[in-house]
C-alpha positions as CSV (number, residue, x, y, z in Angstrom):
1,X,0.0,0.0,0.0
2,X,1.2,3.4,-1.2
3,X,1.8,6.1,1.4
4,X,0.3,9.5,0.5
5,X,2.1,12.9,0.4
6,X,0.3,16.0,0.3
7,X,3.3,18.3,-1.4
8,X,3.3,22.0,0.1
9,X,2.6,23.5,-3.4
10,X,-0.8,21.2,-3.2
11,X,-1.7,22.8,-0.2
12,X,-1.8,26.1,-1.6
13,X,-4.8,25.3,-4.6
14,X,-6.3,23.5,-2.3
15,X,-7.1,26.6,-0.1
16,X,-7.9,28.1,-3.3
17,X,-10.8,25.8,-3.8
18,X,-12.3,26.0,-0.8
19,X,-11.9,29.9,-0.6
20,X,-13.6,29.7,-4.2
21,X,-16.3,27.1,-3.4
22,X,-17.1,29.1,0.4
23,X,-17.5,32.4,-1.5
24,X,-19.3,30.9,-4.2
25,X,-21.7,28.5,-2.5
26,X,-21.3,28.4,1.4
27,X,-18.8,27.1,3.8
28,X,-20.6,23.6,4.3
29,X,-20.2,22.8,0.9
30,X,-16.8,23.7,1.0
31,X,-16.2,21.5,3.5
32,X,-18.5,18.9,2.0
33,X,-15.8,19.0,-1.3
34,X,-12.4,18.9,0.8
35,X,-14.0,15.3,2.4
36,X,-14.8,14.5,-1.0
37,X,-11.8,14.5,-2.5
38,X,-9.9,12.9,0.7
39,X,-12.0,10.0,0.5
40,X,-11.8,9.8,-2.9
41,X,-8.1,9.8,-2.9
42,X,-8.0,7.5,0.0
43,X,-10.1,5.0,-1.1
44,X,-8.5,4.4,-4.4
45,X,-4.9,5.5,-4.9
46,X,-3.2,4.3,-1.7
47,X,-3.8,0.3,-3.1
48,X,-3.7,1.3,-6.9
49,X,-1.5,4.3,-7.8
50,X,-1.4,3.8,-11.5
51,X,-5.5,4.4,-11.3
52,X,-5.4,7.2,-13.0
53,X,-3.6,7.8,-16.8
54,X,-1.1,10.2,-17.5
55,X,-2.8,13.8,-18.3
56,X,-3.1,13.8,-22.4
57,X,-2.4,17.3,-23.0
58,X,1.0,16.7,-20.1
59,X,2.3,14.0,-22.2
60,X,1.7,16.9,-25.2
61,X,4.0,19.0,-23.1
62,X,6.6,16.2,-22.4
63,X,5.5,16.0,-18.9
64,X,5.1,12.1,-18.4
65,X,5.1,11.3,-14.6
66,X,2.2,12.7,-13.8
67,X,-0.9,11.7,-13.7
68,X,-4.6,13.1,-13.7
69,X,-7.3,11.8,-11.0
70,X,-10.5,13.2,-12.0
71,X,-12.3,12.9,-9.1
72,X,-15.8,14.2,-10.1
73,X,-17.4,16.5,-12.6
74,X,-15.6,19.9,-11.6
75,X,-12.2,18.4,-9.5
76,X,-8.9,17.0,-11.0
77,X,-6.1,16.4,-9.3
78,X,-2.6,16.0,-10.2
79,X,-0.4,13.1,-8.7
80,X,3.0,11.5,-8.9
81,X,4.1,8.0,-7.9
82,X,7.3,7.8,-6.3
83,X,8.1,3.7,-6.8
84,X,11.2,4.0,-4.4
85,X,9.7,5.2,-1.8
86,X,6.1,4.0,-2.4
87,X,4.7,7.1,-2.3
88,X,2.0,9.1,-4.1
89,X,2.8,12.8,-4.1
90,X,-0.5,15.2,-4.7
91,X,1.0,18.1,-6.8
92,X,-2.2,19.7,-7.5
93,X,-6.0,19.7,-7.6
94,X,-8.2,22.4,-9.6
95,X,-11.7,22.9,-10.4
96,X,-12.6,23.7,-13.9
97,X,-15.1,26.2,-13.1
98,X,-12.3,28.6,-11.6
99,X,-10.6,31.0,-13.4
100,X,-6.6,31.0,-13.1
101,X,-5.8,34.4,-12.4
């Protein structure tokens, strides 16, 4: 079983979202979303970390390690697997309907 790794940089979008989702909607669905996406993460990479492919338009960029878990209609989240250490390291997580800027 694969350890999980929440990298600091992951930390940062992911107060994004919930600042996003809380202004947007309301702080109990923003906390309803951030348990969503722990479980989901929880419940199926630690046993199969090659669950999710390689992001298409990353491998168009020459990025190949990492891959793209999309957990649900709006969130994606951006993994690594570290063999060596079995390890999955969460790089990222966005929402589609926020804007980058």
């Amino acid at each position: 079983m694969y350890e999980i790794l929440a990298s600091p940089f992951f930390k940062i979008p992911l107060k994004r979202l919930i600042d996003f989702i809380t202004a947007k909607h309301s702080k109990a669905l923003a906390e309803e979303t951030r348990q969503f996406i722990k479980k989901a993460i929880l419940d199926n990479l630690p046993t199969n970390p090659y669950f999710a492919p390689v992001g298409s338009r990353l491998i168009d960029l020459g990025i190949k390690e990492y891959r793209q878990y999309q957990i649900d209609q709006h969130n994606t989240i951006f993994y690594r697997v570290d063999e060596e250490r079995e390890m999955i390291v969460l790089l990222a997580v966005m929402d589609s309907r926020q804007t980058l800027i």
